[in-house]
DSSP file (Angstrom, degrees, kcal/mol; ACC not computed):
  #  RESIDUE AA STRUCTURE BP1 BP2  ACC     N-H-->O    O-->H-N    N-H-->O    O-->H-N    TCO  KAPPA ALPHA  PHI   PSI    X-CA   Y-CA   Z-CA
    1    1 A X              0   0    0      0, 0.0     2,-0.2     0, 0.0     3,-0.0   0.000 360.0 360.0 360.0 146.9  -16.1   12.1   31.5
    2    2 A X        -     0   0    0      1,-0.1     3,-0.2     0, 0.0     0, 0.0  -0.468 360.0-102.3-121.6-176.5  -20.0   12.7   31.9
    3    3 A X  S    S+     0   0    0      1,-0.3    -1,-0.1    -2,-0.2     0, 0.0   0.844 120.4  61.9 -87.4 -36.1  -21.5   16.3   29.9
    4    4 A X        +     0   0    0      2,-0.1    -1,-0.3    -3,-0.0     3,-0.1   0.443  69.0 123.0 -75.8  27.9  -21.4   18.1   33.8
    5    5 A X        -     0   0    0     -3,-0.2     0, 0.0     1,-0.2     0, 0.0  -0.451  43.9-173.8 -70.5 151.3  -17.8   17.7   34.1
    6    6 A X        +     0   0    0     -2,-0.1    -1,-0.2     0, 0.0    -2,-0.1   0.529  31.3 142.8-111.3 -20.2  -16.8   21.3   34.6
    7    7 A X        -     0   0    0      1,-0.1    -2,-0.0    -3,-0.1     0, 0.0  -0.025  41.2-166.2 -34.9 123.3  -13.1   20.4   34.4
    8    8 A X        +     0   0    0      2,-0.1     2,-0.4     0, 0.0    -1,-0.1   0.483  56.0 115.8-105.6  -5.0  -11.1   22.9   32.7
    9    9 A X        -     0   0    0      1,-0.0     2,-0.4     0, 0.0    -2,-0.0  -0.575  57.0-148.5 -43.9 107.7   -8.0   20.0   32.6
   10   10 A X        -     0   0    0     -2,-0.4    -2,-0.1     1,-0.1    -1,-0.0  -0.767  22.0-123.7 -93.1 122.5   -7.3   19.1   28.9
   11   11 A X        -     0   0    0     -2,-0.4     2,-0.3     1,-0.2    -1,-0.1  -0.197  26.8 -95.8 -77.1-177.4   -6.1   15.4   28.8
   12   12 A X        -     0   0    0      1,-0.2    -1,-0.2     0, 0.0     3,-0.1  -0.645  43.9 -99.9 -91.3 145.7   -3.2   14.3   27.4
   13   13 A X        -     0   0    0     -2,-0.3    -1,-0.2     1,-0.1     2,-0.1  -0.339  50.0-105.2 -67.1 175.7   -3.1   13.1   23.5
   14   14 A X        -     0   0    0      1,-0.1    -1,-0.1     2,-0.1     3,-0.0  -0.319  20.2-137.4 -98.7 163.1   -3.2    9.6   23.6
   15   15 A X  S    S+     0   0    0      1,-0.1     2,-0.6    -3,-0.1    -1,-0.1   0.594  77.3  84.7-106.6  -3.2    0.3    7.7   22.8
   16   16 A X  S    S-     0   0    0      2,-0.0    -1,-0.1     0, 0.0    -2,-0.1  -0.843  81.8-120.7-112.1 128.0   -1.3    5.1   20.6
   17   17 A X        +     0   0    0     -2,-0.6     2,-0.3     1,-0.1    -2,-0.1  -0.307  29.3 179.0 -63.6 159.2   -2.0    5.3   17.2
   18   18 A X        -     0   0    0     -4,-0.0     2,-0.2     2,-0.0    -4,-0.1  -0.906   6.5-176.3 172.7  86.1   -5.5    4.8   16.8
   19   19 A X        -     0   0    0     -2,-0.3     2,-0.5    46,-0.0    47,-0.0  -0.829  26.9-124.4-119.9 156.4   -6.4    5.1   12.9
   20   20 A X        +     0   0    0     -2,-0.2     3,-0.1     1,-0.2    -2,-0.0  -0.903  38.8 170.3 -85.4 123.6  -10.3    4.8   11.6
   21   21 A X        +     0   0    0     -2,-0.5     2,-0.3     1,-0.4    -1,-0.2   0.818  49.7   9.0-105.0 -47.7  -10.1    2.3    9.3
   22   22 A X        -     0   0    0     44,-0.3    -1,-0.4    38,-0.0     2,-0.3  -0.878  51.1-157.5-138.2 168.7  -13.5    1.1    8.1
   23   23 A X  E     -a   68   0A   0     44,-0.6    46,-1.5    -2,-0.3     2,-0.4  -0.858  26.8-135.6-126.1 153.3  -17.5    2.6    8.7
   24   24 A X  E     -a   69   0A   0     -2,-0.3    46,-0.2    44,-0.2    44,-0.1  -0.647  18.1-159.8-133.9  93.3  -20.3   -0.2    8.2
   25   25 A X        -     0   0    0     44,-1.5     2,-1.0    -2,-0.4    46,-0.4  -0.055  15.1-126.8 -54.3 148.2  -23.2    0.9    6.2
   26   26 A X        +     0   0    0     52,-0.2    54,-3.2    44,-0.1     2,-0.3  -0.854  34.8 175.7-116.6 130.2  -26.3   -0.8    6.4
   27   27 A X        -     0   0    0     -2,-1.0     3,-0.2    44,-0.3    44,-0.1  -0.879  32.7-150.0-126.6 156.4  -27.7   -1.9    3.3
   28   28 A X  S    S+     0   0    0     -2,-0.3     2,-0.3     1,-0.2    -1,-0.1   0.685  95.4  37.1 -79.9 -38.6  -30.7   -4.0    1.8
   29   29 A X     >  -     0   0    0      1,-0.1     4,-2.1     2,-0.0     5,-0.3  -0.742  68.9-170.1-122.8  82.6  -29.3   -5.3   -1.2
   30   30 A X  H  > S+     0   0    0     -2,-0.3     4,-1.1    -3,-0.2    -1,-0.1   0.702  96.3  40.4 -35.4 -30.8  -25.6   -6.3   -0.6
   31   31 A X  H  > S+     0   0    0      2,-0.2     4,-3.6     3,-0.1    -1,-0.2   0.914 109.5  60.6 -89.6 -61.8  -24.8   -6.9   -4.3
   32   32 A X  H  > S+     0   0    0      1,-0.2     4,-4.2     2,-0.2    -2,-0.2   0.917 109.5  50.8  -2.1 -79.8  -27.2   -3.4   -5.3
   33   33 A X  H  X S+     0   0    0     -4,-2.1     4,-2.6     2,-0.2    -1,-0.2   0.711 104.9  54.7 -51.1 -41.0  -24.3   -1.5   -2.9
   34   34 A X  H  X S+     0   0    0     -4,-1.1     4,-2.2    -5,-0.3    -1,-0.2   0.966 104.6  49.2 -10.9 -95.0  -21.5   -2.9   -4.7
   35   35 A X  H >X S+     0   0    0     -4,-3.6     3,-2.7     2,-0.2     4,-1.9   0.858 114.1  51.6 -19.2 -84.1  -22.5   -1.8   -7.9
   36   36 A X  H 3X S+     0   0    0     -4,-4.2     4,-1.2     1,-0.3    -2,-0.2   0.640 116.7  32.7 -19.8 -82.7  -23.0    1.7   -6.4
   37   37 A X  H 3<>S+     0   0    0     -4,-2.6     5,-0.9     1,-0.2    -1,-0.3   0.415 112.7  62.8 -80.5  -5.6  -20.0    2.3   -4.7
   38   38 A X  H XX5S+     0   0    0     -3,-2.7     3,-3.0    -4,-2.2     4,-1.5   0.892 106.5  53.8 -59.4 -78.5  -17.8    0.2   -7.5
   39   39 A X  H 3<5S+     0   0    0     -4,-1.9    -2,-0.2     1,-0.3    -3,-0.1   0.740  88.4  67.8 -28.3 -57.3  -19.2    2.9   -9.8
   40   40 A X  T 3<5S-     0   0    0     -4,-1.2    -1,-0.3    -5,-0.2    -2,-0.1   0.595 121.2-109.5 -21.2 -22.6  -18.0    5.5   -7.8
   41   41 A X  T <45 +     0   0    0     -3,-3.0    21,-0.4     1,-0.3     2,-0.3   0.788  69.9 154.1  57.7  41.2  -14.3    4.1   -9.0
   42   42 A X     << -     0   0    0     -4,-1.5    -1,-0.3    -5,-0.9     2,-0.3  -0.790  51.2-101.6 -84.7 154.3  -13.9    2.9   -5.5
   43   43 A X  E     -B   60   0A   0     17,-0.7    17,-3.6    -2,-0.3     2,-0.6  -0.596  20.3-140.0 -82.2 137.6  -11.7    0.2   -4.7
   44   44 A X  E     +B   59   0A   0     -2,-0.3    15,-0.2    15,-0.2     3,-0.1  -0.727  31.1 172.8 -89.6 106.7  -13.3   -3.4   -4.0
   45   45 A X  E     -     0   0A   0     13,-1.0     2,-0.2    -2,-0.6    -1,-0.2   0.971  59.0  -8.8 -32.4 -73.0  -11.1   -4.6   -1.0
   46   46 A X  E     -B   58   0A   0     12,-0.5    12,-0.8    -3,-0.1     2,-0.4  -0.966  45.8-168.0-147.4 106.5  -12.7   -7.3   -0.2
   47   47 A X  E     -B   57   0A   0     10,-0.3     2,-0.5    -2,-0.2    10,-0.2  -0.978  25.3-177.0-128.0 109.7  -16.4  -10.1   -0.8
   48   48 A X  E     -B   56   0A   0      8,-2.5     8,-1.9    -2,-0.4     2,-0.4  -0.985   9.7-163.9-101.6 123.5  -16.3  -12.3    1.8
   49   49 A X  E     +B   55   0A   0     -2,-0.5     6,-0.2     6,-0.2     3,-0.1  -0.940   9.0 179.6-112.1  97.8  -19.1  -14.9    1.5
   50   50 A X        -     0   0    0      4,-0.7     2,-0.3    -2,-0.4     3,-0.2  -0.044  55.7 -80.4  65.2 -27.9  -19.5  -16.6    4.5
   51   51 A X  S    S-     0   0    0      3,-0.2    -1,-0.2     1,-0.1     0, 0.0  -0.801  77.6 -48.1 110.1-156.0  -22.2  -18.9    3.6
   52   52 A X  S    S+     0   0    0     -2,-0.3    -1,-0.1     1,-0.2     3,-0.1   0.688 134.7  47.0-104.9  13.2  -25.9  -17.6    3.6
   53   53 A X  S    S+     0   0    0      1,-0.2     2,-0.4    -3,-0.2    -1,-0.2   0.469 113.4  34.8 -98.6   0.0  -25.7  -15.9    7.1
   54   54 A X        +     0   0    0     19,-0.1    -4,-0.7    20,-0.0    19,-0.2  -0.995  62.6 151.8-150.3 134.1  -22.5  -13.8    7.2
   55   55 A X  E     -BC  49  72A   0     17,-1.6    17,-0.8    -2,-0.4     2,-0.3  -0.778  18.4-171.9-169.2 127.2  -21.2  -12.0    4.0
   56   56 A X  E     -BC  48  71A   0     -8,-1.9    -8,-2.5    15,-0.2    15,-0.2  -0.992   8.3-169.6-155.2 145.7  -19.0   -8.7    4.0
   57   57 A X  E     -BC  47  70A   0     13,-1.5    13,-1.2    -2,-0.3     2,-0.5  -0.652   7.5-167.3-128.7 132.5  -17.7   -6.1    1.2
   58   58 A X  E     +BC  46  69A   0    -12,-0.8   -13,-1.0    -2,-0.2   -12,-0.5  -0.988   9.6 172.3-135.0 164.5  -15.4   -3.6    1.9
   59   59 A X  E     -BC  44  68A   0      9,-3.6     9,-2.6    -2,-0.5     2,-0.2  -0.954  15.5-157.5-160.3 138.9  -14.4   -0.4   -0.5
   60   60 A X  E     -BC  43  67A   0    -17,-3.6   -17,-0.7    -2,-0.3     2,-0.3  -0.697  24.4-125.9-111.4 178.3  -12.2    2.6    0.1
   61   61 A X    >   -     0   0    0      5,-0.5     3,-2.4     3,-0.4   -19,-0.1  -0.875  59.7 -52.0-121.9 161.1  -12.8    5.6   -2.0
   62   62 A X  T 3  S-     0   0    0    -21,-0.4    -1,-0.2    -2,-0.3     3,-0.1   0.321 117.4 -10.2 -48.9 153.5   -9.9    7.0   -3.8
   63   63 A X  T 3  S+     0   0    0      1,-0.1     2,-0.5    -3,-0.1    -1,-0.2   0.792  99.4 146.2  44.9  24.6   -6.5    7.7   -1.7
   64   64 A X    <   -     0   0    0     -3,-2.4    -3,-0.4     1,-0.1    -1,-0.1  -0.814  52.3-160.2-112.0 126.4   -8.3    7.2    1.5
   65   65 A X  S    S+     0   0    0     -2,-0.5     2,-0.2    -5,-0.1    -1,-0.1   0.419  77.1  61.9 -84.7  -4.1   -7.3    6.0    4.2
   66   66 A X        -     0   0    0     -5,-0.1    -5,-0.5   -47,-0.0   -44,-0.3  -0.627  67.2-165.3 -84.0 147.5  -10.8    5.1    5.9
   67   67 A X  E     - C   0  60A   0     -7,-0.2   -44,-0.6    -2,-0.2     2,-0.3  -0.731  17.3-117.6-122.0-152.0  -12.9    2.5    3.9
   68   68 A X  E     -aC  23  59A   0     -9,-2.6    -9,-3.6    -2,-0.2     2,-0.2  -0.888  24.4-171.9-124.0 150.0  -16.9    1.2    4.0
   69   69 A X  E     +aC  24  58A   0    -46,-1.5   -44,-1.5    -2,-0.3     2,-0.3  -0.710  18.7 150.3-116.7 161.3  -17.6   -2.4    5.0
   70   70 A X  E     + C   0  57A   0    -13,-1.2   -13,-1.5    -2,-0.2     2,-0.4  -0.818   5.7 110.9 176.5 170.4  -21.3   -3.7    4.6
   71   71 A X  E >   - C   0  56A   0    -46,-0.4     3,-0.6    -2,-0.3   -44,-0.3  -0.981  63.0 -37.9 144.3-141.5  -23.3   -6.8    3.9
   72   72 A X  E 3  S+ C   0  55A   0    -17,-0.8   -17,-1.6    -2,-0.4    -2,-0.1  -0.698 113.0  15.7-105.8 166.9  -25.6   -9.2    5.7
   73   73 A X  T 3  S+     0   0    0     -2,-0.2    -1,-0.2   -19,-0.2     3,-0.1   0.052 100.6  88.5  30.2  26.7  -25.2  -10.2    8.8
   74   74 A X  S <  S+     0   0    0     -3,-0.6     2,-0.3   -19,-0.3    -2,-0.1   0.383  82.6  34.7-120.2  22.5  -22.9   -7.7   10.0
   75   75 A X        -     0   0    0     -4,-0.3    -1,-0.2     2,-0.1    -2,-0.2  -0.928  51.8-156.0-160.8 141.5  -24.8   -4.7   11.4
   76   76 A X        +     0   0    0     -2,-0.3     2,-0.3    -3,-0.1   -50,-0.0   0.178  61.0 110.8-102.6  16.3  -27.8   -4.7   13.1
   77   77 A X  S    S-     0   0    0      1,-0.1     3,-0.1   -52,-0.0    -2,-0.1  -0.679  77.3-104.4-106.6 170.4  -28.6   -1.2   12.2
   78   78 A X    >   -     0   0    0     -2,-0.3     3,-2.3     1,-0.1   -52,-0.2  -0.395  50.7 -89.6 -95.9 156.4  -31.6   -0.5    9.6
   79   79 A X  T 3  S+     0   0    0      1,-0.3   -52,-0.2     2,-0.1    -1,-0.1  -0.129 109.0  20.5 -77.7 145.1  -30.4    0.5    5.8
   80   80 A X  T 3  S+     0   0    0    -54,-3.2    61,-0.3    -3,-0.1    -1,-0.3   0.201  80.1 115.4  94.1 -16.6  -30.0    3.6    5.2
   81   81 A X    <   +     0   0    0     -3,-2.3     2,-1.0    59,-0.1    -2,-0.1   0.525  49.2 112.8 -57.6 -22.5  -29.5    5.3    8.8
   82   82 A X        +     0   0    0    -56,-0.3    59,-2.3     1,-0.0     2,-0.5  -0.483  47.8 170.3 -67.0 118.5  -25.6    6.3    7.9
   83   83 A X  E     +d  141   0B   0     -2,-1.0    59,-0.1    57,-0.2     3,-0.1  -0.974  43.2  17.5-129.8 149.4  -25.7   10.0    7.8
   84   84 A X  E     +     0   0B   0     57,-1.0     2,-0.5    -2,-0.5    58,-0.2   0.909  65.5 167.3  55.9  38.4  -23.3   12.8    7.5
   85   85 A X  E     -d  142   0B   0     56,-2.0    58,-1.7    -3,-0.2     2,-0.3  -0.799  28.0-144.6 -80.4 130.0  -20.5   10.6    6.4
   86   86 A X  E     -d  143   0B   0     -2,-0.5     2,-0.5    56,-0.2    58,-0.2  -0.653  20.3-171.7-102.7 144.2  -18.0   13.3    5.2
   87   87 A X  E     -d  144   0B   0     56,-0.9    58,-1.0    -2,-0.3     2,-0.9  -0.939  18.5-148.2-106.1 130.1  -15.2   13.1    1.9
   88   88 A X  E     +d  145   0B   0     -2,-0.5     2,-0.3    56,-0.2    58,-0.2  -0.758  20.4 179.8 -97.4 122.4  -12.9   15.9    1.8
   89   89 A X  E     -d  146   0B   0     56,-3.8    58,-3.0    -2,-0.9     3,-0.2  -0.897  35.4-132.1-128.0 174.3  -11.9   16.8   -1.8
   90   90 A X  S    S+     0   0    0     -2,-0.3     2,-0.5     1,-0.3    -1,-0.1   0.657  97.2  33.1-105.5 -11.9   -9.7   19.4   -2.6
   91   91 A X     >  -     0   0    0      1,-0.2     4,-3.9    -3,-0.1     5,-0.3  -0.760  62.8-163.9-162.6 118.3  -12.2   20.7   -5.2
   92   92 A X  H  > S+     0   0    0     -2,-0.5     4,-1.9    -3,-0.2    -1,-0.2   0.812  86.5  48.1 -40.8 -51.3  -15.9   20.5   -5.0
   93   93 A X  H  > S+     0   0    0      2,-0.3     4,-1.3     1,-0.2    -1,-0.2   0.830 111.6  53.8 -89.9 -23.4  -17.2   21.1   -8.5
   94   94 A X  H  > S+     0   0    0      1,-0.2     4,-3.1     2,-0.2     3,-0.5   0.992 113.2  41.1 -26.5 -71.2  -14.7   18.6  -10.0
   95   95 A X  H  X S+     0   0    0     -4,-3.9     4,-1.3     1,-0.2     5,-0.5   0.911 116.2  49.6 -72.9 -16.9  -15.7   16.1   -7.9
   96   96 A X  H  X S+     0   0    0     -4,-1.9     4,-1.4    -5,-0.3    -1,-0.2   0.924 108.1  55.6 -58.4 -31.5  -19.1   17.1   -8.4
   97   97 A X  H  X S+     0   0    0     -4,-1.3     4,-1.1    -3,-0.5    -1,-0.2   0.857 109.8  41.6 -59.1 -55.3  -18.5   17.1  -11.8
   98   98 A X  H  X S+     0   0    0     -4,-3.1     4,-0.6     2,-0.2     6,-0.2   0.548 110.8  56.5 -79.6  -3.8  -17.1   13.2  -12.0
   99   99 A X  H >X>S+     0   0    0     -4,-1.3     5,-1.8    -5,-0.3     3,-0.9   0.925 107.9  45.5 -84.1 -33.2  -19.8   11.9   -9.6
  100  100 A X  H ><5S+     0   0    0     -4,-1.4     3,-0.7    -5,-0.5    -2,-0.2   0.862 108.5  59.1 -59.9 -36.2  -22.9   13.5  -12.2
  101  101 A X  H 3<5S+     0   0    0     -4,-1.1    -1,-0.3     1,-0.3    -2,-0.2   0.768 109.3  51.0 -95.6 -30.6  -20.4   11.7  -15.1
  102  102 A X  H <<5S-     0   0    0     -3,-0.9    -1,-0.3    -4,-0.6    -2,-0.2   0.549 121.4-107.7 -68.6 -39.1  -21.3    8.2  -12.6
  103  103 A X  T <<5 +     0   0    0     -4,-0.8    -3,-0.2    -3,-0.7    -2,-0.1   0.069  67.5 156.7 122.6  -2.6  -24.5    8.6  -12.6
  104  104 A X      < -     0   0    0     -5,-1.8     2,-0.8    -6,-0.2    -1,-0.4  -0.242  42.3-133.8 -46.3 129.7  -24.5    9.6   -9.2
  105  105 A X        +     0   0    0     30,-0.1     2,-0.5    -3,-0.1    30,-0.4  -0.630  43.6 166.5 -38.5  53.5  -27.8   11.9   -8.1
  106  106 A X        -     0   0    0     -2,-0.8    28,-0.2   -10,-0.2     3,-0.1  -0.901  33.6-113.7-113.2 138.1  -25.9   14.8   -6.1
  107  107 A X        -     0   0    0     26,-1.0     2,-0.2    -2,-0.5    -1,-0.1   0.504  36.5 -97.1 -92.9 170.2  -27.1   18.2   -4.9
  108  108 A X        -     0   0    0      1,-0.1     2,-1.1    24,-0.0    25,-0.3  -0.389  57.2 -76.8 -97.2 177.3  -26.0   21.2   -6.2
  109  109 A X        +     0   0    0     -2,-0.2    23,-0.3    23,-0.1     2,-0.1  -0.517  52.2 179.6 -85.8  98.1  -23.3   23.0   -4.2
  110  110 A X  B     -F  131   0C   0     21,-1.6    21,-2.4    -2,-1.1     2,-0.2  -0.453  14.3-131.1-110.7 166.8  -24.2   24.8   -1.3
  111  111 A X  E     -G  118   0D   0      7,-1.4     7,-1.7     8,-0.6     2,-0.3  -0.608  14.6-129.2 -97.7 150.4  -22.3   27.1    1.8
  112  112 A X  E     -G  117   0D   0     17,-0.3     2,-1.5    -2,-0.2     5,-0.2  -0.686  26.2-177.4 -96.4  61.3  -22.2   27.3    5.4
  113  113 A X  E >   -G  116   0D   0      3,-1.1     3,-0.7    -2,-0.3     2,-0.5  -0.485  68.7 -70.9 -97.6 114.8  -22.9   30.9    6.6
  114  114 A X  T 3  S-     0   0    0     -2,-1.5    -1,-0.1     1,-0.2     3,-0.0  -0.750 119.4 -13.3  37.6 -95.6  -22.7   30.9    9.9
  115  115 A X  T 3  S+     0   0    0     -2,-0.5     2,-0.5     1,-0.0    -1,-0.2   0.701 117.8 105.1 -88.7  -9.7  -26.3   28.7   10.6
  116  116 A X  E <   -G  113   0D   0     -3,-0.7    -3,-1.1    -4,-0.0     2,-0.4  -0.712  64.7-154.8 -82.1  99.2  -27.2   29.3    7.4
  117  117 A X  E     -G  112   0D   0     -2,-0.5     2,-0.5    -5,-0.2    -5,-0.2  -0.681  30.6-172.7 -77.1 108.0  -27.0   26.7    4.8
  118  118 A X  E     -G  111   0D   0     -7,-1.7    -7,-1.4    -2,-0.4    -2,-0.0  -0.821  27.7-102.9-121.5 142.0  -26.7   28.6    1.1
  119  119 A X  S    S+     0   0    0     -2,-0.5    -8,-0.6    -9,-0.2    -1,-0.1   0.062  84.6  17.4 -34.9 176.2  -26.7   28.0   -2.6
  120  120 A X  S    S-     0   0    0    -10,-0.2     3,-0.2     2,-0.1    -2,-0.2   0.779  96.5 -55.8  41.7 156.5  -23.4   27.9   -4.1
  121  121 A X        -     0   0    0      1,-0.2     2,-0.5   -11,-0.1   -10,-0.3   0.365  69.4 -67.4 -42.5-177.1  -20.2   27.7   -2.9
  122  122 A X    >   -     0   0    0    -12,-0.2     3,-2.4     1,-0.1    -1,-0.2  -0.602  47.5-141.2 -81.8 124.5  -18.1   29.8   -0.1
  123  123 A X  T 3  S+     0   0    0     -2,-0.5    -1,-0.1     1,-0.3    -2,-0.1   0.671  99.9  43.6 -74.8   1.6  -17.9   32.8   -2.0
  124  124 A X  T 3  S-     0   0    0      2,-0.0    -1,-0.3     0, 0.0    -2,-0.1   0.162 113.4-120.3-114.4  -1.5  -14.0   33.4   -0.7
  125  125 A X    <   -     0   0    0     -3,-2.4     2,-0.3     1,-0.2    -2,-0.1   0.928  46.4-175.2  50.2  41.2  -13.6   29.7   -1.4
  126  126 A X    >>  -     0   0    0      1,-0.1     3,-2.6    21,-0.1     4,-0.6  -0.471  33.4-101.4 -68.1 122.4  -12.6   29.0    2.6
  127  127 A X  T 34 S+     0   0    0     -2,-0.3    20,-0.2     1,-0.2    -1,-0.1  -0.013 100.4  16.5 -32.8 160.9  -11.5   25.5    3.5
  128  128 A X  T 34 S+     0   0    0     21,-0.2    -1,-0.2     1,-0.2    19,-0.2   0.563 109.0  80.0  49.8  13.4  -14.7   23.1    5.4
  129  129 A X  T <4 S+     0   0    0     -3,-2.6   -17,-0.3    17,-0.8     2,-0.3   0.802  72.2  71.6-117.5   2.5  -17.6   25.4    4.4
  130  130 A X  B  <  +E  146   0B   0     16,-0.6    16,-1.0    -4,-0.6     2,-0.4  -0.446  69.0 137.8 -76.9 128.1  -18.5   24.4    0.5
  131  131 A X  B     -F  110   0C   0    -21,-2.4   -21,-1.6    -2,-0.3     2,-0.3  -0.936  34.3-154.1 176.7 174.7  -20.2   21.1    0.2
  132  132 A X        -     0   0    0     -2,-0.4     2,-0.3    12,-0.3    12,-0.2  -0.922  11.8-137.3-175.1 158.8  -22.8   18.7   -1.2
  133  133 A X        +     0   0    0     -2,-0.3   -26,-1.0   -25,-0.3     2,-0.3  -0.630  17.7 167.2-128.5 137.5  -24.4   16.0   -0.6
  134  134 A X        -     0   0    0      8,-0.3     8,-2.6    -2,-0.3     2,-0.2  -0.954  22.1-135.3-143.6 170.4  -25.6   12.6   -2.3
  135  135 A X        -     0   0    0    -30,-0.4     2,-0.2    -2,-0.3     6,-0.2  -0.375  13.8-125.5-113.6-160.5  -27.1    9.3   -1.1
  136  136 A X    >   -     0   0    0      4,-0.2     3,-1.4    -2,-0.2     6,-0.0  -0.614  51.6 -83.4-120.1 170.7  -26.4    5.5   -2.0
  137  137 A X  T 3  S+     0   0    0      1,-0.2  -110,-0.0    -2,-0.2    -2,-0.0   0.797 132.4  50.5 -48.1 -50.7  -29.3    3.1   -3.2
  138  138 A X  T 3  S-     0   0    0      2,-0.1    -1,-0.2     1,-0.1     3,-0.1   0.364 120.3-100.3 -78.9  11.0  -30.3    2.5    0.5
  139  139 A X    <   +     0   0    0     -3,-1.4     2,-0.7     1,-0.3    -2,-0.1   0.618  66.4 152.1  64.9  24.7  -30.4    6.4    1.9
  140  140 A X        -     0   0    0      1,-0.1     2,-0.7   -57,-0.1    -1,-0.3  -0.768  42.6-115.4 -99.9 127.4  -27.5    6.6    3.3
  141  141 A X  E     -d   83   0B   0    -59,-2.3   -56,-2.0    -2,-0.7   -57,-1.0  -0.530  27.2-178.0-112.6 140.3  -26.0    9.8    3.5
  142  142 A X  E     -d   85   0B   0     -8,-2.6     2,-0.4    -2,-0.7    -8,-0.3  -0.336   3.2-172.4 -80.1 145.3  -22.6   11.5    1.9
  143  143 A X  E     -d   86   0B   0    -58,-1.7   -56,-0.9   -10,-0.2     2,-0.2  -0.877   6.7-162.9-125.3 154.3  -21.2   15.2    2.4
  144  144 A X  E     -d   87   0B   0     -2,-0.4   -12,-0.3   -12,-0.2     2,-0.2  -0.791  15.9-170.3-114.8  69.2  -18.1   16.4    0.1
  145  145 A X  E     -d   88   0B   0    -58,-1.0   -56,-3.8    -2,-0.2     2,-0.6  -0.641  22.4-117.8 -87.2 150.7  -16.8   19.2    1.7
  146  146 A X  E     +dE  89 130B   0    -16,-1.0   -17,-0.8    -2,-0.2   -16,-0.6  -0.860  38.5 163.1-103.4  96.3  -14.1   21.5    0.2
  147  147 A X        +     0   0    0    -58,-3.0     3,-0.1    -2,-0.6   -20,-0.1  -0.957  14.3 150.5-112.4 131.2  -10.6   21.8    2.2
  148  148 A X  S    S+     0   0    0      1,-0.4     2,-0.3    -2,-0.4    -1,-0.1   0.510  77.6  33.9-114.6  -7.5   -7.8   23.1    0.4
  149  149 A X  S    S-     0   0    0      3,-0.0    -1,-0.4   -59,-0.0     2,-0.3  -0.775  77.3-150.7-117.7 145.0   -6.0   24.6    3.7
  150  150 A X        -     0   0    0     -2,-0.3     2,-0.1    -3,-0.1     3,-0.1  -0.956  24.4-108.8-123.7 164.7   -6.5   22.7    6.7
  151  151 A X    >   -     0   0    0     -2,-0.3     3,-2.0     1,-0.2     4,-0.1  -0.256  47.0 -89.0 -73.8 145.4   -6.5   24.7   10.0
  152  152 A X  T 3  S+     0   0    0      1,-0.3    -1,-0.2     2,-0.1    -3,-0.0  -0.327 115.8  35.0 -68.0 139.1   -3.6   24.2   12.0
  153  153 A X  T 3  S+     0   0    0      2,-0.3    -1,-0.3    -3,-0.1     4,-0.1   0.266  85.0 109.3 106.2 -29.0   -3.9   21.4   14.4
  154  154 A X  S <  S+     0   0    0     -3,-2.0     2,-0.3     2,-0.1    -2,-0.1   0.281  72.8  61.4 -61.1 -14.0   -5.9   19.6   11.9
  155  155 A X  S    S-     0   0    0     -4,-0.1     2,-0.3    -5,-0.1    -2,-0.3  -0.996  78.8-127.2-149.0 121.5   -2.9   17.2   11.4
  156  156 A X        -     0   0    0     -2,-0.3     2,-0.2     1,-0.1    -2,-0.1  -0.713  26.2-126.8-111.5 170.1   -1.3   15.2   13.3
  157  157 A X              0   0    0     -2,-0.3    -1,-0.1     1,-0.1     0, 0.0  -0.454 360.0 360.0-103.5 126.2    2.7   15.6   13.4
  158  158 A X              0   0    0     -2,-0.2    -1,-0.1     0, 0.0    -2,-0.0   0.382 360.0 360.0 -73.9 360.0    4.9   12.3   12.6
């Protein structure tokens, strides 16, 4: 479907599942990234060593069903270019709370009104507009947003 399609046809959902499993960060220091995101009290999948061209890491972060892969020779894009990977937690200043206890660097907590990015949290505490943001060792960058509702449709039905 090209961007002029004009079609006002809505496909059909697809009939095969079709789950996101893993993202593949690009990082500088394989070993560095580890650390990080061990600290995090994510789980270490997987360190595959390969020899000294091919080597790959994987970690999921807790109860999730997505994880991160990275290491050498398995993305060609330059470290640090992931951005605006999003975590849903059910409650921001918690986790904000445990990342600071990590050692983690992460921003204070800011709102979405409308275009307008604002200190503090959603001041009605509405699912998807509360968040903050931190980076890994290589710049690659995290959002948290704060759902405790999700919108209908948001889910799909077993």
């Amino acid at each position: 479907m090209s961007s002029t399609d004009t079609s006002t046809e809505v496909p059909e959902v697809g009939t095969i599942d079709m789950k996101l499993e893993v993202v593949t960060l690009p990082v500088s220091d394989v070993d560095r990234a580890k650390r990080f995101y061990h600290s995090l009290g994510w789980r270490l999948d997987a360190d595959f060593d390969f020899g000294d061209d091919v080597r790959a890491v994987q970690l999921t972060p807790p109860r999730s069903p997505c994880s991160i892969a990275f290491g050498k020779g398995i993305t060609t894009s330059e470290p640090g270019s992931a951005q605006r990977m999003e975590l849903a937690v059910s409650d921001i200043d918690a986790a904000r709370e445990d990342l600071i206890s990590r050692g983690v660097d992460v921003s204070e907590v800011f709102h979405r009104d409308g275009a307008r990015l604002v200190p503090g949290p959603d001041p009605q505490r509405r699912s998807y507009l509360s968040y903050l943001s931190f980076s890994d060792p290589d710049g690659n960058g995290w959002l948290l947003q704060e759902i405790t509702t999700r919108l209908p449709g948001r889910e799909w039905d077993d």
